[in-house]
C-alpha positions as a Python dict, from the first residue, in 0.01 Angstrom:
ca = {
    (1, 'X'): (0, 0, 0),
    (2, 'X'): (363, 133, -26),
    (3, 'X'): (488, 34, -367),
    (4, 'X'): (785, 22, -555),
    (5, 'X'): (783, 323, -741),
    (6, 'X'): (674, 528, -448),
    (7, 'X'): (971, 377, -259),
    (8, 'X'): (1224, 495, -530),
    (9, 'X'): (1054, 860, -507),
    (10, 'X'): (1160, 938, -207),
    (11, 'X'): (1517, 798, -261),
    (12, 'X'): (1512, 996, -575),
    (13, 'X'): (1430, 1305, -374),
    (14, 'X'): (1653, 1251, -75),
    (15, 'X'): (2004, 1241, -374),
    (16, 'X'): (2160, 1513, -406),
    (17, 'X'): (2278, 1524, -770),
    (18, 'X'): (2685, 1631, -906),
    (19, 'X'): (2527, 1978, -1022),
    (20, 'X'): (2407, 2072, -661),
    (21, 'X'): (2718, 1929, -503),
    (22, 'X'): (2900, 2139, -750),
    (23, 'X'): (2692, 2482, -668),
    (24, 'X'): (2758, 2364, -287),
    (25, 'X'): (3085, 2336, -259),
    (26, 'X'): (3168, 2654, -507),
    (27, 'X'): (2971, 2842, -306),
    (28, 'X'): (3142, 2687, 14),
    (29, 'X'): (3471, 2771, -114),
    (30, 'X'): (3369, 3145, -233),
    (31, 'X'): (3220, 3227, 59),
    (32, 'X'): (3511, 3091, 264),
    (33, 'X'): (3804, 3277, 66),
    (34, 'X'): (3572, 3593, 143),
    (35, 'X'): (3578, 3541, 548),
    (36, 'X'): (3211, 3404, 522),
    (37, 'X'): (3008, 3381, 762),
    (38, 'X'): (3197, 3629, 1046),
    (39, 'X'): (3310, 3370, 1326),
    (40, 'X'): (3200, 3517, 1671),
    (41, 'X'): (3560, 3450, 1816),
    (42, 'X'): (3534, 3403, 2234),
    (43, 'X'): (3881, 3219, 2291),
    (44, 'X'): (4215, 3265, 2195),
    (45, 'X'): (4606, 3147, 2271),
    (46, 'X'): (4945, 3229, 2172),
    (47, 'X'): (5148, 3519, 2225),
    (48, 'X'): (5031, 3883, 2105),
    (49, 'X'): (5334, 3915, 1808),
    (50, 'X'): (5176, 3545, 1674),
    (51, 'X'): (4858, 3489, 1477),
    (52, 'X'): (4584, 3392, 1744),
    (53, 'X'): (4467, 3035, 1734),
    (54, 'X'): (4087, 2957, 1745),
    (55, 'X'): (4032, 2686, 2036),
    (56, 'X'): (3680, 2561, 1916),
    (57, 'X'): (3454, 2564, 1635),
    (58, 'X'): (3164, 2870, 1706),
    (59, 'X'): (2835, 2697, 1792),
    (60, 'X'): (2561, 2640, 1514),
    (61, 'X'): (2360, 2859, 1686),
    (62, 'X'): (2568, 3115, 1768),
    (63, 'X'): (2710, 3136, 1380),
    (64, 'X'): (2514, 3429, 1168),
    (65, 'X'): (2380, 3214, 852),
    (66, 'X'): (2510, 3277, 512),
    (67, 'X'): (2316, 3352, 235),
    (68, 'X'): (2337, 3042, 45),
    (69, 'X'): (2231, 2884, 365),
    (70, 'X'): (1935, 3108, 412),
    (71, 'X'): (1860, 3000, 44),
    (72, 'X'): (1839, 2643, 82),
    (73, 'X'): (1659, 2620, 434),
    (74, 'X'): (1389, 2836, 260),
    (75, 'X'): (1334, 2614, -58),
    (76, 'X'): (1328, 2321, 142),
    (77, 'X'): (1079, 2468, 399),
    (78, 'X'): (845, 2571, 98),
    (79, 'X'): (862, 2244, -54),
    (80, 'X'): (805, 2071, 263),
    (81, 'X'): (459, 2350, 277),
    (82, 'X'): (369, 2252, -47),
    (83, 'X'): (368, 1899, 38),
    (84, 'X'): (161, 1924, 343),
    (85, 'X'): (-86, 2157, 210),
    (86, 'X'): (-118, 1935, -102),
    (87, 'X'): (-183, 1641, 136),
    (88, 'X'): (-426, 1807, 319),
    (89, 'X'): (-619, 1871, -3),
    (90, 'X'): (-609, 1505, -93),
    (91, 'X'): (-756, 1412, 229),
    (92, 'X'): (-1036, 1654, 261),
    (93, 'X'): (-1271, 1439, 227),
    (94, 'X'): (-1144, 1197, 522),
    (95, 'X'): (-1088, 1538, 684),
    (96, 'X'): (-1454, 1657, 697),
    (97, 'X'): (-1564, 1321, 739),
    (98, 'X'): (-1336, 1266, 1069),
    (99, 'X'): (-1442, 1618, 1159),
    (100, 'X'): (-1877, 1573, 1160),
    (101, 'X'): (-1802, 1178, 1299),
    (102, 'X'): (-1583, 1344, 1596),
    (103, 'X'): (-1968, 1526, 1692),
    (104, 'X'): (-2137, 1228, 1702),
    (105, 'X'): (-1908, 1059, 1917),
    (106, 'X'): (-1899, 1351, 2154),
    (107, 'X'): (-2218, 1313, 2148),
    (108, 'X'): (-2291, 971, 2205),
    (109, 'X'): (-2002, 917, 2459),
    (110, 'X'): (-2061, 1247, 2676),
    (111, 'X'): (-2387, 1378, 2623),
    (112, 'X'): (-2612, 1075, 2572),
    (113, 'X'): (-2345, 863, 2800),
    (114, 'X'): (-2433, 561, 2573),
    (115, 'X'): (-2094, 419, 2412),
    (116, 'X'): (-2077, 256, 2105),
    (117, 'X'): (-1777, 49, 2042),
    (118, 'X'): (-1838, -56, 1677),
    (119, 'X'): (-1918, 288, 1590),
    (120, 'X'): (-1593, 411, 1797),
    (121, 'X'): (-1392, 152, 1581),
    (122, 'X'): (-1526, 242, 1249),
    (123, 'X'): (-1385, 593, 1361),
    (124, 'X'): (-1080, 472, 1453),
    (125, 'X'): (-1041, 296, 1129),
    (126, 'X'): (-1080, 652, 978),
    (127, 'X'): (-847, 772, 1209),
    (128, 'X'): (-602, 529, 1137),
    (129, 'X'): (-599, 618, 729),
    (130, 'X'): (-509, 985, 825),
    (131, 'X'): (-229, 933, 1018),
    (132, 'X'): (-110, 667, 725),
    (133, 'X'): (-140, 932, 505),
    (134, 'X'): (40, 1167, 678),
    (135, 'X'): (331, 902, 794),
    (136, 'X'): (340, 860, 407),
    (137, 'X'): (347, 1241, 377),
    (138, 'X'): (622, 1250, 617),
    (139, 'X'): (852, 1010, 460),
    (140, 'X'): (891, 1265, 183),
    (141, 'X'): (894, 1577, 334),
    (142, 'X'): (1202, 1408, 551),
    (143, 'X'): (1365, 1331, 220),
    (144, 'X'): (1368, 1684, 106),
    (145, 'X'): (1500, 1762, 418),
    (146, 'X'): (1807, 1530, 366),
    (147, 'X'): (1929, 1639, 31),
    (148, 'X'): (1923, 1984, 187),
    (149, 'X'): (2136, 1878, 461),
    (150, 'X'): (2375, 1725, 215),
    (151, 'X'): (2376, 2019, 53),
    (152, 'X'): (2458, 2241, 380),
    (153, 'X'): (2712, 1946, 472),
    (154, 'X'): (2896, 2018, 164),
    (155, 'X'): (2857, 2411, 120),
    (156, 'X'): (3012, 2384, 493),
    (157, 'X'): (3282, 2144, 427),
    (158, 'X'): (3416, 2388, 158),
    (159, 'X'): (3363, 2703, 376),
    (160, 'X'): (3588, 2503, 636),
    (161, 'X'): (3820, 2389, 392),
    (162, 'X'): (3869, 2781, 254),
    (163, 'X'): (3846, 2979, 551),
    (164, 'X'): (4092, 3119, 703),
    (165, 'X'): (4005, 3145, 1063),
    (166, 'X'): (3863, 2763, 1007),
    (167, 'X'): (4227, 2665, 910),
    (168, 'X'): (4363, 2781, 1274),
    (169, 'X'): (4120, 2567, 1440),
    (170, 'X'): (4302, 2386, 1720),
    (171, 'X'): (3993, 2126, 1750),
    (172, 'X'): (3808, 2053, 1424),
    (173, 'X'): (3381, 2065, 1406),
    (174, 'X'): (3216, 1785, 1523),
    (175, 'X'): (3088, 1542, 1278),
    (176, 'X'): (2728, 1679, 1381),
    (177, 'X'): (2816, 2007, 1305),
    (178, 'X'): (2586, 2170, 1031),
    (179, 'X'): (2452, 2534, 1125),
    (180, 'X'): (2137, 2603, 954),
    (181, 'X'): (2038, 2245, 985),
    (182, 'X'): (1668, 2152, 821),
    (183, 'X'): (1423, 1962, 1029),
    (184, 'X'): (1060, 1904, 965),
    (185, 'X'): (885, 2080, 1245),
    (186, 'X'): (721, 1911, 1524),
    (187, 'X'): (347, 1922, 1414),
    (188, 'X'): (490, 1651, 1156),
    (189, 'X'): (492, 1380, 1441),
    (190, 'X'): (142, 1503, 1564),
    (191, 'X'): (-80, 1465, 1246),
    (192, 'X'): (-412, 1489, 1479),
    (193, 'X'): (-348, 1865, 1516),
    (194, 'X'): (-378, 1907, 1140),
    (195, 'X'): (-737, 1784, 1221),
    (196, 'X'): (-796, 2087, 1427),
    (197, 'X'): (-682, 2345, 1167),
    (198, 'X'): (-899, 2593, 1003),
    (199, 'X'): (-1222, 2473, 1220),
    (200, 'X'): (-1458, 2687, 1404),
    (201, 'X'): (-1397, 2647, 1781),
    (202, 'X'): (-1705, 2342, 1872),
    (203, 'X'): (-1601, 2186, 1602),
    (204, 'X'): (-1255, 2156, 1694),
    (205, 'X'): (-1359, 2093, 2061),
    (206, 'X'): (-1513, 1799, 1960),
    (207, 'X'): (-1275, 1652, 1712),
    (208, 'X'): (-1011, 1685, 2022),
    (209, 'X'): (-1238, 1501, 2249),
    (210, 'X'): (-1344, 1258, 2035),
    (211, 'X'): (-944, 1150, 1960),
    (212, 'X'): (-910, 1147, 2396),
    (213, 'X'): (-1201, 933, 2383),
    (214, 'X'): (-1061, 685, 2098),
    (215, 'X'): (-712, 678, 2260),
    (216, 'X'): (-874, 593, 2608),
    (217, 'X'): (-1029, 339, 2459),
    (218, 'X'): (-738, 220, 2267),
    (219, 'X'): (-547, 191, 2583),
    (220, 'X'): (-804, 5, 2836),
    (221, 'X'): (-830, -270, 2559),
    (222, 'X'): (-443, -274, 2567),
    (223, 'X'): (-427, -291, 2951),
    (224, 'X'): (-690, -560, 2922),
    (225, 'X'): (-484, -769, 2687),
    (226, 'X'): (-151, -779, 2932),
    (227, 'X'): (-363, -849, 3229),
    (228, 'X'): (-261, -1187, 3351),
}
């Protein structure tokens, strides 16, 4: 059950507070009055006795990351770790349970060729709880990854603000623009490969082919319900 309190965590965690916006944006504006971060420069215009004019904003990619940026990517990639690994350890139970039911249906589905449905749905049920856990997980994990965004958002908006090859931009940053951006990596939207870690090979063999055979089955009862 999501609840109120745990609601108001995660809001709590995605705010960036006045003291980090401060830190942010003196940081921005330090590092900006210092030339910081080097723009790789490819185009210019204007005569050779005038100051030359940037034409675009240097791609995110392309821009060598400061250090406060460095800094707050890797805090908010540790935390995001910490809450993963401390989820896992919650759910080990549910983990090792999922892992020894995943044999049996291997077994009873490919070796013995002798489905059981009721037993397939109990598993599913199990199934089900993980990836609720770990969509709960996720919800918080994506909220530290916001308030470090806002924090990048406003280092950057004080670099741009300071800088003086950012002032002599003919065409401004996109509103999209944040170099160093923090995103949850992708095994966050596939929680069934969690299942798989730290598992001798048959194990994890079976614990894959034991989700193909749940999600098979998931899907002929869904073809059979929109069949006229």
């Amino acid at each position: 059950m999501i609840r109120t309190d745990s609601v108001n965590r995660v809001v709590r965690r995605g705010h960036l507070g006045r003291t980090a916006r401060f830190r942010a944006r003196w940081r921005g504006k330090r590092d900006g009055e210092r030339g910081v971060p080097r723009i790789p420069v490819r185009q210019f215009e204007g005569r050779r006795d005038e100051p030359p004019v940037l034409i675009d904003p240097p791609d995110p990619e392309e821009l060598p990351l400061p250090a406060y940026v460095m800094e707050v990517r890797t805090t908010a990639r540790r935390a995001m770790e910490q809450m993963r690994s401390s989820m896992i350890g919650q759910e080990h139970a549910l983990i090792s349970k999922l892992r020894a039911e995943s044999v049996r249906v291997v077994t009873q589905y490919d070796v013995r060729e002798d489905p059981r449905p009721a037993a397939l749905a109990r598993y599913g049920q199990w199934v089900g709880q993980w990836r609720t856990s770990v969509d709960r997980c996720r919800s918080h994990a994506q909220a530290v990854a916001d308030q470090a965004n806002q924090q990048l958002a406003c280092y950057w908006d004080a670099v741009r603000a300071s800088h003086p090859q950012f002032v002599r931009l003919v065409r401004r940053p996109p509103g999209d623009w944040l170099p160093g951006r923090v995103e949850l990596d992708p095994s966050w939207h596939r929680p069934d490969v969690w299942l798989l870690a730290d598992d001798d090979e048959g194990a994890r063999t079976a614990t894959s082919r034991a989700l193909q055979i749940l999600e098979r089955q998931n899907a002929d009862r869904a073809d059979a319900r929109s069949a006229p």
